[in-house]
C-alpha positions as CSV (number, residue, x, y, z in Angstrom):
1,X,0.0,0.0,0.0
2,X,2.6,2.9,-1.1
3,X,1.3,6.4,-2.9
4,X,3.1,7.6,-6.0
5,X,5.9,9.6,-4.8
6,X,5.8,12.1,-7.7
7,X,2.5,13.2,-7.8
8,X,3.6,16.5,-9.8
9,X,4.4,14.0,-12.5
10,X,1.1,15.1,-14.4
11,X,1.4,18.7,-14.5
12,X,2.6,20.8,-17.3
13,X,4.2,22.8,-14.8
14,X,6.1,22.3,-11.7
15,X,4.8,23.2,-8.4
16,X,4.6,22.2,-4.7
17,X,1.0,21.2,-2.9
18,X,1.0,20.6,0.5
19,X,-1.4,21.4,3.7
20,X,-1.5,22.9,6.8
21,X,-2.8,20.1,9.1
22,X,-4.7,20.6,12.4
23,X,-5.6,17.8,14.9
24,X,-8.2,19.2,16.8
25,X,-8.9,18.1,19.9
26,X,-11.7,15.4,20.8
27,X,-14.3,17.5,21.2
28,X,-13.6,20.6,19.5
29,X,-15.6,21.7,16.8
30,X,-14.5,25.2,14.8
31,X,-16.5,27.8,15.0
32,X,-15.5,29.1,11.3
33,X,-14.8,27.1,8.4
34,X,-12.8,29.9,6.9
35,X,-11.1,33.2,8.2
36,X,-11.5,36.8,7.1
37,X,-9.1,38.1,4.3
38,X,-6.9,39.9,6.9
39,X,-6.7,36.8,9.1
40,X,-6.1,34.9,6.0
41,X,-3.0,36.9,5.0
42,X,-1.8,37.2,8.5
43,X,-1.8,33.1,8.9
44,X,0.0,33.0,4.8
45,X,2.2,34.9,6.0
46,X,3.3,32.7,9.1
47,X,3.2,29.6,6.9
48,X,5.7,31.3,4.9
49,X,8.2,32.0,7.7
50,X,7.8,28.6,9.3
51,X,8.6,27.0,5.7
52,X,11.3,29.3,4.7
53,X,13.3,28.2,7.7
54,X,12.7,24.8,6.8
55,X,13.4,24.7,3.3
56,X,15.8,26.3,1.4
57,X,14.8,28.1,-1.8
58,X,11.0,28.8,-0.4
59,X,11.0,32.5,-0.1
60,X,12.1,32.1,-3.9
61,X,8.4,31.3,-4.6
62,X,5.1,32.5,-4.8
63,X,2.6,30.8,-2.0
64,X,-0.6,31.2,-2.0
65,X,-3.0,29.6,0.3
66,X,-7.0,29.2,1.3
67,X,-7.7,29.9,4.8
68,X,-10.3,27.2,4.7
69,X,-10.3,24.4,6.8
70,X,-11.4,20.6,5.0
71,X,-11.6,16.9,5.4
72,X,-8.4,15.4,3.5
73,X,-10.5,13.6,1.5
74,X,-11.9,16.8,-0.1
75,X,-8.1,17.6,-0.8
76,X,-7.1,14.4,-2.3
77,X,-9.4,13.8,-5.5
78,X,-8.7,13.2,-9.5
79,X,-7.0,16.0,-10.0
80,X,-6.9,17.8,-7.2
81,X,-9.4,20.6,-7.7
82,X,-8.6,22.3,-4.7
83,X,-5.2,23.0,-5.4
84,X,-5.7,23.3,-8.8
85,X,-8.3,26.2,-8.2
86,X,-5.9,28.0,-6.2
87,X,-3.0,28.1,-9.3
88,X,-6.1,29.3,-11.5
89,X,-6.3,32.2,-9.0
90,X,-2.6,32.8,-8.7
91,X,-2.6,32.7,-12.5
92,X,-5.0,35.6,-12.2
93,X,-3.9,37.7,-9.3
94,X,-1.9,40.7,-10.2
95,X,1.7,40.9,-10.1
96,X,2.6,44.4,-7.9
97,X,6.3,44.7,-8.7
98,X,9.4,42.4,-8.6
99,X,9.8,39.1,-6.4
100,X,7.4,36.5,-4.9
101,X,3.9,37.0,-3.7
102,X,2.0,35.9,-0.9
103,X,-2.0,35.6,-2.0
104,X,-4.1,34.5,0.3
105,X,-7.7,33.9,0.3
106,X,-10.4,33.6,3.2
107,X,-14.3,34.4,4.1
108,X,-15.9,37.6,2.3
109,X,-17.0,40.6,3.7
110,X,-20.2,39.0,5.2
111,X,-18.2,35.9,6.5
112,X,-19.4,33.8,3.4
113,X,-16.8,31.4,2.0
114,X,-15.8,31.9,-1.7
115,X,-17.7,28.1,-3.3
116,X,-14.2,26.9,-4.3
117,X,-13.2,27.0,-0.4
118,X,-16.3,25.4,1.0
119,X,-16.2,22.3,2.8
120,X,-18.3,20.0,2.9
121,X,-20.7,19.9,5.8
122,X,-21.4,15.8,5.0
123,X,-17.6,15.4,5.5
124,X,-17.2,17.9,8.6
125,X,-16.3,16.6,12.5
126,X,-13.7,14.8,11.4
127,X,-10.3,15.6,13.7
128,X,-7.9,16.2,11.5
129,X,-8.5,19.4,8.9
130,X,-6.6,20.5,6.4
131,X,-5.8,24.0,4.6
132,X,-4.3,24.2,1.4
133,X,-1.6,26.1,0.4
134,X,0.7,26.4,-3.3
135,X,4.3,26.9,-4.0
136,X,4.9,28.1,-7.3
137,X,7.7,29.4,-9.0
138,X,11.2,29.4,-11.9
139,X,11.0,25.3,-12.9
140,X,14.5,24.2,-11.4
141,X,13.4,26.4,-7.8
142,X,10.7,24.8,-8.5
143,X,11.2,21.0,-8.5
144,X,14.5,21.5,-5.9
145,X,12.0,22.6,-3.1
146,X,9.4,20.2,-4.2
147,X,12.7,17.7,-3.4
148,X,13.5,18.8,-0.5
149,X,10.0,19.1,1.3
150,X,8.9,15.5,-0.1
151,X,12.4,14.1,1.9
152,X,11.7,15.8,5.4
153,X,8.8,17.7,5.9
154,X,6.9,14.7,7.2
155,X,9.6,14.3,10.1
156,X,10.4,17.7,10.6
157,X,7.6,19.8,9.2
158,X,6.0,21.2,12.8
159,X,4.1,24.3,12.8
160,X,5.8,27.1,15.3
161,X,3.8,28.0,18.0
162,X,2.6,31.2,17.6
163,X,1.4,30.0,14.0
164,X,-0.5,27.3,15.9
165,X,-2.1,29.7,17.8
166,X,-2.8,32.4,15.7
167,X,-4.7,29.2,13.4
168,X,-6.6,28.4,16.5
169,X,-7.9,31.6,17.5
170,X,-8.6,32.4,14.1
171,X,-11.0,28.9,13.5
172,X,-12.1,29.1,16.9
173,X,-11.0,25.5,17.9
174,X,-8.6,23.9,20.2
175,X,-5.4,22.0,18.2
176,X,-3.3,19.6,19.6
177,X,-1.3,19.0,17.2
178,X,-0.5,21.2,13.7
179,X,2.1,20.2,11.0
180,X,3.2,21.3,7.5
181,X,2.7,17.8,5.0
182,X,2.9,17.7,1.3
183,X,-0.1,16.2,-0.6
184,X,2.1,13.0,-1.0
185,X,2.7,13.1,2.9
186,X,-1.2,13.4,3.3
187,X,-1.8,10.7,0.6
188,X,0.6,8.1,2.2
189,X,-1.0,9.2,5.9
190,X,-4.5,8.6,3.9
191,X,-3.3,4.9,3.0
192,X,-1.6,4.0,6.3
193,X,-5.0,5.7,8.1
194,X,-7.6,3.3,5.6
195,X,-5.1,0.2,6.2
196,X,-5.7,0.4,9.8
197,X,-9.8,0.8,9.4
198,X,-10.0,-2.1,7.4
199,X,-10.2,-0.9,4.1
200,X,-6.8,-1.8,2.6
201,X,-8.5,-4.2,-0.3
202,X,-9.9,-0.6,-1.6
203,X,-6.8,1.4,-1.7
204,X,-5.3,0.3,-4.4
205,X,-8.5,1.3,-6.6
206,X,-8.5,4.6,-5.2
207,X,-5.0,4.9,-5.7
208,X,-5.9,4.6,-9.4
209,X,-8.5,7.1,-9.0
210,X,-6.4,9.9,-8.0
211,X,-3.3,9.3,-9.7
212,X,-3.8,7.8,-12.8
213,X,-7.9,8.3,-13.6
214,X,-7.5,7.0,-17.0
215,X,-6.4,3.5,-16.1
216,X,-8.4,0.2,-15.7
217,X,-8.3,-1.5,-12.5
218,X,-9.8,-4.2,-10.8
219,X,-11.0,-5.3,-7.2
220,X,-12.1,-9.0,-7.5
221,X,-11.2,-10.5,-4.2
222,X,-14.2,-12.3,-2.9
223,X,-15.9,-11.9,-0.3
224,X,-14.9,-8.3,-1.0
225,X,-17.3,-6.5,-3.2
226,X,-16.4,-7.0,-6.9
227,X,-15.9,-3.9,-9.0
228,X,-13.8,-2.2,-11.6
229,X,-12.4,1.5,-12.1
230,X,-12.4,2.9,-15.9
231,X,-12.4,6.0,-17.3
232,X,-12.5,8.0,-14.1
233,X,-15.5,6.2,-12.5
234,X,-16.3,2.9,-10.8
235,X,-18.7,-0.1,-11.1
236,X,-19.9,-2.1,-8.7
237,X,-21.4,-5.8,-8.9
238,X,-25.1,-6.1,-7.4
239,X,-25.2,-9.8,-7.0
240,X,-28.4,-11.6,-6.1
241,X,-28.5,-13.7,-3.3
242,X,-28.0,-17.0,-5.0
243,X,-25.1,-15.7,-6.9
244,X,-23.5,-13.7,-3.7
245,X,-23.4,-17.4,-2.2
246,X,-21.7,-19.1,-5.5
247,X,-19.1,-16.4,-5.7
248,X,-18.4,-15.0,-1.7
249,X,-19.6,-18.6,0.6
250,X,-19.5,-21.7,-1.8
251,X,-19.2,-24.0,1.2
252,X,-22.3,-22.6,3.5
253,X,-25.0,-23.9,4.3
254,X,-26.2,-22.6,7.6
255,X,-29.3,-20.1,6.1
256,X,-28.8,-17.7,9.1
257,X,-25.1,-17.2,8.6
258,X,-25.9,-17.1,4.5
259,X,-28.4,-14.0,5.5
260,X,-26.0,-12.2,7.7
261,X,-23.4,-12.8,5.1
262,X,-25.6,-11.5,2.5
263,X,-26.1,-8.3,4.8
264,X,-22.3,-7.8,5.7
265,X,-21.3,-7.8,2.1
266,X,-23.9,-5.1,1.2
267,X,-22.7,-2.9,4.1
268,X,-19.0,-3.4,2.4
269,X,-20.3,-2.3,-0.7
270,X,-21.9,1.0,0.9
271,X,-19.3,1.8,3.2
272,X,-16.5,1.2,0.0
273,X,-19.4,3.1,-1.9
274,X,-18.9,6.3,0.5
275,X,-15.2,6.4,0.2
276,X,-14.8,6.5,-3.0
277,X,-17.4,9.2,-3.2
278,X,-16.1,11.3,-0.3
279,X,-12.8,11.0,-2.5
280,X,-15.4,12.6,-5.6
281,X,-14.7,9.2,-7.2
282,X,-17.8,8.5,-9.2
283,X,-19.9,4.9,-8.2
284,X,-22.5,3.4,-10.2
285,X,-24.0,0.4,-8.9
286,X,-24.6,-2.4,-12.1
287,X,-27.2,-4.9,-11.0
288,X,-25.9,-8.5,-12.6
289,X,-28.4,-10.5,-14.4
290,X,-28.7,-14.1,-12.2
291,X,-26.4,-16.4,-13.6
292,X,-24.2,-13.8,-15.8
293,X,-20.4,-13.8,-15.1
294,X,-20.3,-10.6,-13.0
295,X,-17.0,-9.2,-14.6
296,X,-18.9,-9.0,-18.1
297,X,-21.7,-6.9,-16.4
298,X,-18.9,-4.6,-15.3
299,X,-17.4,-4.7,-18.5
């Protein structure tokens, strides 16, 4: 279970994606999902100072960041529309003078957040919520920080304090715990995370998903749910009991623990259903025919 370590592979230019991470505390919830434009530039500029002591070449840059707290999974989707917002609004923000820029971007004047910076509610009260920020600069500057954050900003990345706190006065929430990660750090944190809730047969599908949404793969692994990604979306077999049996418990015969079997399987299928979906991964459920081979339904 390992995420592509170049994720920047696919874009025509180089740049650096990464997220400011806050661990909230148990029973915190944020009283704003996204800061005022002063705040906003006030925290962008702290993120800036923690990094450019971290990471040679930084300051070299332009950053621009949302002051908008989401779930990761709202961060890491086909290709990455977060992020990828953010350089359409760099591309567009004017250039005053020589040098780097710091553009940041936060709640309106009525406290509304911009619709390219608002979470999800469905995918809120999570603890761990992440801001997005961009590095983006000269190609070789570039792909050297890039480098350098992907070999030690995982281990070494901690916010300072007085960033951490100006981030939790300004959401209104208690953090224990805030760190700088790239997007490949959140991604591998993602897979180690869905390992350790059970979901590992699934990761390698939405591995696919997010990194390569072009490619075919499969899941066919009973008693896991059956399915197949393609061409950015994926299909999932509805198998009727009889054929459930044939394909998931051959050997059972007990019809209670055939029933509850039955009923486990379609909870798998939901809660793999809801991942993938949280991840803005496409699912279309394909009913199968009784008796047809199940891969040429999802064909």
């Amino acid at each position: 279970m390992t995420a592509d370590p170049d994720i920047s592979r696919h874009d025509a230019a180089p740049l650096v994606r990464g997220v400011l991470a806050l661990e909230l505390s148990d029973d915190s919830v944020p009283a704003r999902d996204a800061v005022g434009q002063q705040a906003a530039g006030a925290l962008a500029t702290r993120l800036g100072r923690d990094l450019g002591v971290l990471v040679p070449g930084v300051r070299d840059l332009d950053l621009v960041f949302a002051a908008a707290h989401f779930d990761p999974a709202e961060l890491l989707r086909p290709g990455w529309p977060v992020h990828r917002r953010l350089e359409e609004l760099r591309a567009r923000a004017p250039q005053a003078g020589q040098g780097p820029r710091i553009i940041a971007f936060g709640a309106d004047d009525k406290g509304e957040t911009p619709l390219p910076f608002r979470a999800d509610p469905e995918l809120a009260g999570g603890r761990l919520r992440v801001l997005p920020y961009l590095f983006v600069g000269e190609p070789a500057a570039t792909e050297a920080v890039s480098a350098h954050m992907e070999s030690m900003l995982l281990d070494l990345g901690m916010v300072q304090a007085d960033t951490a706190l100006q981030a939790q006065d300004a959401f209104g929430a208690r953090i224990e715990h805030a760190r700088y990660l790239t997007l490949h750090d959140l991604l591998a944190m993602t897979a180690l995370q869905y390992r350790n809730q059970g979901l590992e047969p699934l990761w390698d599908v939405l591995e696919t998903a997010l990194l390569a949404p072009a490619d075919e793969i499969w899941l066919d692994a009973p008693p896991e749910p059956l399915l197949r990604h393609a061409e950015g979306e994926v299909r999932m077999a509805l198998l009727g009991p009889d054929d459930w049996r044939r394909r998931c418990a051959p050997g059972e015969q007990d019809e209670g623990r055939l029933a509850h079997g039955l009923a486990m399987h379609e909870a798998r299928q939901r809660q793999f259903a809801a991942v993938l979906q949280a991840h803005g991964v496409p699912v279309e459920f394909v009913h199968v025919t009784p008796g047809q081979d199940p891969r040429t339904a999802l064909a």
